[in-house]
Structures are given as C-alpha cells and as structure tokens.
C-alpha positions in Angstrom: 0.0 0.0 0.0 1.4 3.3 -1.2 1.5 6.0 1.8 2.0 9.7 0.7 2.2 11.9 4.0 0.3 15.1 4.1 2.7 18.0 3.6 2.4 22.2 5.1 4.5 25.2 4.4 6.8 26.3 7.1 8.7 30.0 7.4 11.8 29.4 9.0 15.2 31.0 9.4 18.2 29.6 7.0 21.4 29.1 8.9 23.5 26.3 6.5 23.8 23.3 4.1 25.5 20.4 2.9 24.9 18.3 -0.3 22.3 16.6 1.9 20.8 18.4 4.5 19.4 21.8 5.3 20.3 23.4 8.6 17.6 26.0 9.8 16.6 27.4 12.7 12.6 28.5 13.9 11.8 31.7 14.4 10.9 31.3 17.8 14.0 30.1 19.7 16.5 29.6 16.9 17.8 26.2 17.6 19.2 24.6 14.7 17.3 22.0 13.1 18.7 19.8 10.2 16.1 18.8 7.4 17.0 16.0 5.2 17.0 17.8 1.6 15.0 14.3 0.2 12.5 14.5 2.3 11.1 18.7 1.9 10.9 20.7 -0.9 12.5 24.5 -1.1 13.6 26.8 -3.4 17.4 26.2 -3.8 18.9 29.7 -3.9 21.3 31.8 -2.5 20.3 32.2 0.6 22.3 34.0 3.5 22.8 33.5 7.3 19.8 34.6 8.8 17.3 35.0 5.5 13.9 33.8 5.7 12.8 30.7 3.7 9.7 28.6 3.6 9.8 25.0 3.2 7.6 22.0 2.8 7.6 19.5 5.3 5.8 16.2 5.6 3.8 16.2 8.8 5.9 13.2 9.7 9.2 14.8 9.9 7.7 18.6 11.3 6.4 16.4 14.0 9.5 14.7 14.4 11.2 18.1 15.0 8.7 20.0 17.1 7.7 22.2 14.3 3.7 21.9 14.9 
C-alpha cells in the first residue's frame, strides 16, 4: 500500500547546508534543526545567514522536529 504523507508550508530562518541536509533554525527560539533535503521541498537559492525561507515538510518529519 502506497503512503503519501500530508505536507504544510513552514517559514523558517536559513542558517546552513551540505549536499544533503538543510540546517535552519525557527523563528521562535532559533535552535538549529537539520532537514534531510530528500525529504522537503524548497527553493534552492542563494540564501544568506539569517534569510527567511519557507519549506515543505511532511507532517511526519515537522512532528519529528517539534515544528507543529
């Protein structure tokens, strides 16, 4: 049986990356989170230290991270 996990949009803070994860950081108390980068979806630009970005999360793994 094929499972597709319901997804939301997330504003968070960008702090760093690797070739496979996202490292960012909520809004709220800026600890730094890293995000698998096969698992969301985000607009891969330039981003700075500190720059706002929104990325989709699967409930799953926002849950897993105390992001909801």
């Amino acid at each position: 049986m094929s499972y597709r996990s319901n997804v939301n949009d997330y504003e968070l803070v960008y702090i760093t990356q690797t070739e496979l994860a996202i490292g960012i950081a909520t809004v709220e108390d800026g600890n730094l989170i890293w995000l698998p980068k096969s698992q969301i979806q985000y607009i891969d630009d330039d981003y700075e230290r500190n720059d706002p970005i929104w990325i989709t999360i699967p409930d799953w793994l926002a849950k897993e991270h105390d992001l909801v």
